[in-house]
C-alpha positions, 0 to 999 in steps of 0.5 A, spaced: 499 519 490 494 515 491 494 508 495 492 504 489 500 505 487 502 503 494 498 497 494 500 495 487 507 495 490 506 492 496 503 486 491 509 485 487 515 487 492 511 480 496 508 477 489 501 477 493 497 474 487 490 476 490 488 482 493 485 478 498 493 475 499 496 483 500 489 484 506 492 478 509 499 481 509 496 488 511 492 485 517 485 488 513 480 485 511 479 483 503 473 488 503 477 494 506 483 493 501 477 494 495 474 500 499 481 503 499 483 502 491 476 505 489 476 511 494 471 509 498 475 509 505 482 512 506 487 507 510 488 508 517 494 510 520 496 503 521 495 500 516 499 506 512 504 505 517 505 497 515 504 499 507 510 503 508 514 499 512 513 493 507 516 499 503 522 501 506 520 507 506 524 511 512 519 517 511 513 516 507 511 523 508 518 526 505 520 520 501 521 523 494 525 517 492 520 512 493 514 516 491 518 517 483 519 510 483 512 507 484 509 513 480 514 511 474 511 503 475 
């Protein structure tokens, strides 16, 4: 899955209106969060771990469930 599914529900688990607001959330910066959505860089391992926490996800590498459920999205 792609991270910009990942930071759609971020956004909308927090209601972040902007992507300058989830970077604030993340601890990034708004430029990184773009770089992130268009490809050109990959999240560090804390910034994924902060987004699957944000998601509850017990095991971001195993967690089918949640992985359907943001693909369904």
């Amino acid at each position: 899955m792609r991270s910009e599914r990942f930071l759609e529900a971020v956004k909308e688990r927090y209601a972040l209106g902007s992507d300058t607001a989830l970077a604030e959330f993340l601890g990034v910066t708004q430029a990184a969060i773009s770089h992130y959505r268009t490809g050109r860089r990959t999240m560090d391992n804390e910034t994924c771990l902060r987004v699957a926490q944000a998601l509850d996800l017990a095991d971001p590498m195993r967690s089918e469930e949640h992985t359907s459920e943001l693909q369904s999205h």
